[in-house]
N, C-alpha and C positions, 0 to 999 in steps of 0.2 A: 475597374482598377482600384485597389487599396490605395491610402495615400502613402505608405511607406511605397509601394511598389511604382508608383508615380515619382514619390523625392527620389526614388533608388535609378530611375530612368533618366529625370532631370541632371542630376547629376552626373551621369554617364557622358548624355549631351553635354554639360558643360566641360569637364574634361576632354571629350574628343575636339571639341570645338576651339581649343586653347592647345593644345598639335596641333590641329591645323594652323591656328595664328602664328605659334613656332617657326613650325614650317614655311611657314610662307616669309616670315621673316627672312629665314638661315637661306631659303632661297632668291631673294629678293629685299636686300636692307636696306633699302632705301625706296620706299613707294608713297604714292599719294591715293587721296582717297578714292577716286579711280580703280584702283585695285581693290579686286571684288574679294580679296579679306582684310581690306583695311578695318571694316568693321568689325568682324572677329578681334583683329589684334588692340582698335580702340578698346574694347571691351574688357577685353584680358591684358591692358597694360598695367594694372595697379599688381599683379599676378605673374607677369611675364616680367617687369624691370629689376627686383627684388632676385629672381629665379638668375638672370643670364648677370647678374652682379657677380652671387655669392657662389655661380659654377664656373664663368667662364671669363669674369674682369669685365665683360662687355658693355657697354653703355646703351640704354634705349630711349631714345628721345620721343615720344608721342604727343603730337599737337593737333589741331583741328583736322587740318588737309593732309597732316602727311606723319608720315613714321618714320625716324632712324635709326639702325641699329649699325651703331660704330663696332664694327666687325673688324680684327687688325691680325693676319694670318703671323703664325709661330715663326715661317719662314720668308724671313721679305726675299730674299732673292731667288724665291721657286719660278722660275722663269718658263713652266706651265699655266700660273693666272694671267690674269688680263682679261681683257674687252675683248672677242673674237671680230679678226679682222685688224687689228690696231698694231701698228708699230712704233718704235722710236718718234719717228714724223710725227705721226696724227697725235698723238700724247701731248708733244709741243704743241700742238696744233687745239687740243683740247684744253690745254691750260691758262693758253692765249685766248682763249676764248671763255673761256670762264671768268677770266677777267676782263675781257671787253664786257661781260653782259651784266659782270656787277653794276657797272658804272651808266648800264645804257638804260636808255626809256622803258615803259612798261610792253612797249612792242618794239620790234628789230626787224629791218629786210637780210634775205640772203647774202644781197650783193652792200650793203651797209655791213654787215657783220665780216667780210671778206675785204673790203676794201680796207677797215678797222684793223683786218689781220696783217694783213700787207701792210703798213703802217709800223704798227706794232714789230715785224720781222727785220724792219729795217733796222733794227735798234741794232752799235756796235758790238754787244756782249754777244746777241744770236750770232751775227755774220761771224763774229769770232770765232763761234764754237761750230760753222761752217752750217748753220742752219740759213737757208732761204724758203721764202712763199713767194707765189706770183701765181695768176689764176688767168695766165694766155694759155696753158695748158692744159686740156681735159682731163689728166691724172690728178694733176692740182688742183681742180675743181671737185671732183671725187673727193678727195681726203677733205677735203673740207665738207660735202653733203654727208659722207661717212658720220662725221663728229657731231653735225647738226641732227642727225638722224638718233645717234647716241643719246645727245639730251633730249629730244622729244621721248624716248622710248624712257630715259627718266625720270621725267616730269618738268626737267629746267626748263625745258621751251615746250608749247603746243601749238602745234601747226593748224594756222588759220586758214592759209590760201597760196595755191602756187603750186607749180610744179620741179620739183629737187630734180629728175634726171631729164627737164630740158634744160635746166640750167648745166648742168654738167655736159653736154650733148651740141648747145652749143657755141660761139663765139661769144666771147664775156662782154665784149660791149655791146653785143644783139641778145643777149639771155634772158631767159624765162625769170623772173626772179618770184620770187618766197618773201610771206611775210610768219611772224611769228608773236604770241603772246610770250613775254618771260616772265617766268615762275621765281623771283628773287627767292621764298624761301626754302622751296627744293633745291635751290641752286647753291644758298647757301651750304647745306646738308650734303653736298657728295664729298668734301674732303673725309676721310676718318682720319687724317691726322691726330696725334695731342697736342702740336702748337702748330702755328700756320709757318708756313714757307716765308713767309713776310716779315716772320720777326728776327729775322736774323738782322746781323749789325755786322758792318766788314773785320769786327776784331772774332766774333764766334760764330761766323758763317762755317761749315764744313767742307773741309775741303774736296773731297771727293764723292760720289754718287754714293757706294757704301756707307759711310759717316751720315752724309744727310737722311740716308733712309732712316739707319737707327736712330739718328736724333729726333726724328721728326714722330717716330712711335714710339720714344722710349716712355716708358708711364713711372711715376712716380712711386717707390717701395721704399714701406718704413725695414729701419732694419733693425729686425727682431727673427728669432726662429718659426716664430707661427707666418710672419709676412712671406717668408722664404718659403716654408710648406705650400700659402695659398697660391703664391708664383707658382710653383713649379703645379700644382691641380688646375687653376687656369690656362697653361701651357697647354698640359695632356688633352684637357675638355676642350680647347680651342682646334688642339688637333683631331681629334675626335669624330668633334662634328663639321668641322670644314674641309678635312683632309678624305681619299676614298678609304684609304688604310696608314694606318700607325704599324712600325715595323723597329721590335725592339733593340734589332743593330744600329739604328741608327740615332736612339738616343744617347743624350751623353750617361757617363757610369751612374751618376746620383737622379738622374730624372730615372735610367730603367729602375733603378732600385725601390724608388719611391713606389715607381707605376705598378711594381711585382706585385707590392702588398695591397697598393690600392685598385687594379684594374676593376677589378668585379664590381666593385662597388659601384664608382667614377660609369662605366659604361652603364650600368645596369638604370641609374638613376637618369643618365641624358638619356636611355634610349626610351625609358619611362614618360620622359619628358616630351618627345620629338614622336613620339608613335614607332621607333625603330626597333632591329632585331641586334643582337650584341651576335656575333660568330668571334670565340676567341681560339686562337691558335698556338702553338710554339713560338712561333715566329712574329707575331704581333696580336692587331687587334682591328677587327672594323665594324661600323655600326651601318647593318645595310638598310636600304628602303627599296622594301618587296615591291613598291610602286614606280620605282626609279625618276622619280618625280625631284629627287634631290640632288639628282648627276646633271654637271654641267655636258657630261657626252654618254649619250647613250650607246651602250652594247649587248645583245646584238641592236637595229635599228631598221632603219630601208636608206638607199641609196648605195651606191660606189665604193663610196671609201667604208661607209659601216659594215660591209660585207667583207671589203680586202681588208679592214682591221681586224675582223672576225678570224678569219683564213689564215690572217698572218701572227693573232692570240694562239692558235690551235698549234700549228707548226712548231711554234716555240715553245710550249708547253709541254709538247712533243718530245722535242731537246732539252727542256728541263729534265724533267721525267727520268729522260736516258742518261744523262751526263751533268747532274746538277750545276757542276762550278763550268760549265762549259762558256766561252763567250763567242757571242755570232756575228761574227762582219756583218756589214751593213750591204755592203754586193752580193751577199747570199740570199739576204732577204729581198732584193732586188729581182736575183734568178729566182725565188720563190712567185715571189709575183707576177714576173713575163706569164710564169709556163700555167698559175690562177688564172691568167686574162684566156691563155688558150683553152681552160679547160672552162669555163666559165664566164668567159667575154662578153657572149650574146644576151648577159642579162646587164651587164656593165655599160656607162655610158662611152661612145665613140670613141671620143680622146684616149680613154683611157684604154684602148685595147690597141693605141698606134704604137708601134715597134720604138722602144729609147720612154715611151711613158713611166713605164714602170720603176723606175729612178725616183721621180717625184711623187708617185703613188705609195710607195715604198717608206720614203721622207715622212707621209702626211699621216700614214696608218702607225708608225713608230712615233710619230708626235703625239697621238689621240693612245695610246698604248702611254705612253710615259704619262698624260695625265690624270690615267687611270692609276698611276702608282703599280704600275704591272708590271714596267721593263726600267732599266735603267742604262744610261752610254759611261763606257769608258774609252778612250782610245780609237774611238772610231768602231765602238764596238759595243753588243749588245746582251745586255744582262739580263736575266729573264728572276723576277721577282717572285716568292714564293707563295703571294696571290695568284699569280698565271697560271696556276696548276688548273684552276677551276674550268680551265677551257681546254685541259687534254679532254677526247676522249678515248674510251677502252675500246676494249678487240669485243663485236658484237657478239650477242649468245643467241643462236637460233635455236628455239626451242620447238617441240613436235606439239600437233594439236594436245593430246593426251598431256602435255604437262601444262600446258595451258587449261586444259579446262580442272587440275588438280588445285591450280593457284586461282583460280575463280573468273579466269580472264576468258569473256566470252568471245569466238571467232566468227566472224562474220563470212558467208559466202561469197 
């Protein structure tokens, strides 16, 4: 091997190796080194903080043990993100607890961090707002293994010793309990706020959930016409790469206008950057990953519901296709499903093939559908986005051996 042909190889390696660090970021912004590409991203942080600055506003913090990348989605109120699994509840429940663990030792038990919470719940302003905790109840106790399980899987605690689903399983004054290491500065690290929840003052607190969310990310813009250009290209690139698709109805008039002149470019460079493919349409734009490595839900996939999402993508793709502005009740989709489970039951699991299921199967393949940016609801009713085309399929073409063996396609006996 030449040494040009050696640097020209090296090189190769260090660009693919710096997507992956990307990647692994955009998938995971908050890791420690544990995470088998923390290394990669140490390595490529002088490279990688510079880059997701000047495309996307984002901030990447890299220290010894851990990486952050202060990620802050375009749309705060897409009420498809989240933790899966989490609700209203557990969120309070995770926030109480994030502030129990600032304060606590460098280890914490189960039933110490719970008892801390119950405490904590007692406070007038929760009961006010009609929030209780109490852990006589095995669901109560759940939501709180849930959250604990959370920060283990982010690094804020690691699980020393103990078992989480006896203590959930049984009476909390005879319970298995859990101990844990806490990780103070992963812990510190999971807010991506721009200021903390903390600093408000009873005269500029915000009054309602809305307000506090924009306050709490709004970032600081000089105002000048270059500052407003770079706004609105951090907007695009943030949706970009965190959104499945960008869909030009629904930017406002001077972001599409912006995006008209600049898509090509804007995509061509993140997906440069991320290892991705740019697919652009009429209708929008999306940067895919041939590996789907970068989808919070996979489709198709195995299991249940990734099969009746599939089933119930195709059907409606179906009805796009035929009648584009059509919109589909949600009990059509329901009888789409029953009559899936008969024809296709015996690979499905049990529950899901009992008579009145299909209501809630229905719900769950239309919620995994909307966060693919594929369907949208209006009125109890469902819009089918002109991404979902990708899962009609056509009327088959049987061909005779003779034209198969002209196109090169060999037949097998």
């Amino acid at each position: 091997m030449t040494a040009r042909s050696l640097e020209s190889t090296l090189a190769s390696h260090r660009i693919a190796e710096r997507q992956r660090a990307l990647r692994a970021l955009l998938l995971r912004p908050l890791m420690t080194s544990a995470d088998p590409d923390f290394v990669a991203v140490r390595s490529h942080a002088d490279e990688l903080r510079p880059w997701l600055m000047r495309e996307t506003g984002w901030v990447l913090h890299v220290e010894r043990d851990s990486a952050r990348l202060f990620k802050r989605p375009t749309d705060l109120l897409d009420s498809t993100r989240g933790v899966p699994g989490f609700d209203r509840r557990r969120y309070v429940l995770l926030s109480l607890a994030c502030a129990v663990l600032e304060r606590a030792e460098a280890q914490i038990t189960l039933k110490s961090l719970g008892d801390e919470l119950m405490r904590m719940a007692a406070d007038p302003a929760l009961a006010a707002a009609g929030f209780r905790f109490a852990l006589d109840q095995a669901h109560e106790r759940r939501d709180l293994v849930h959250v604990c399980r959370f920060l283990v899987g982010s690094g804020a605690l690691a699980r020393v010793t103990g078992d989480e689903e006896a203590f959930v399983n049984q009476a909390y004054s005879q319970s298995t309990d859990a101990l844990y290491d806490v990780h103070r500065r992963t812990l510190s690290g999971l807010l991506a706020c721009v200021r903390g929840p903390s600093t408000y003052t009873d005269e500029n607190e915000p009054k309602d959930l809305d307000a506090r969310l924009s306050s709490l990310a709004q970032e600081p813009q000089l105002d000048s016409a270059d500052a407003h250009r770079t706004a609105l290209r951090h907007a695009l690139a943030r949706r970009l790469l965190d959104d499945p698709v960008v869909y030009l109805d629904e930017l406002d008039a001077e972001t599409r206008e912006y995006f008209a002149g600049q898509r090509g470019p804007l995509a061509a460079r993140l997906a440069e950057a991320a290892d991705l493919v740019v697919e652009q349409r009429a209708e929008g734009v999306a940067l895919i990953d041939p590996e789907g490595e970068l989808s919070d839900v996979q489709l198709p996939a195995e299991g249940t519901l990734s099969h009746a999402t599939l089933l119930v993508a195709e059907y409606l793709a179906k009805q796009l296709r035929a009648e584009p502005a059509r919109f589909v009740p949600e009990p059509e989709i329901a009888l789409f499903v029953r009559r899936a489970a008969d024809t296709f039951g015996r690979y499905w699991r049990k529950a899901e093939r009992e008579p009145g299921s299909e209501n809630a199967l229905a719900r769950e393949t239309l919620g995994e559908l909307e966060k693919l940016r594929l369907i949208s609801f209006q009125d109890g009713k469902v819009r089918a986005r002109p991404a979902l085309a990708r899962y009609a399929l056509g009327e088959p073409r049987v061909r005779s051996v003779e034209q198969l063996s002209l196109i090169g396609t060999s037949v097998l006996p």
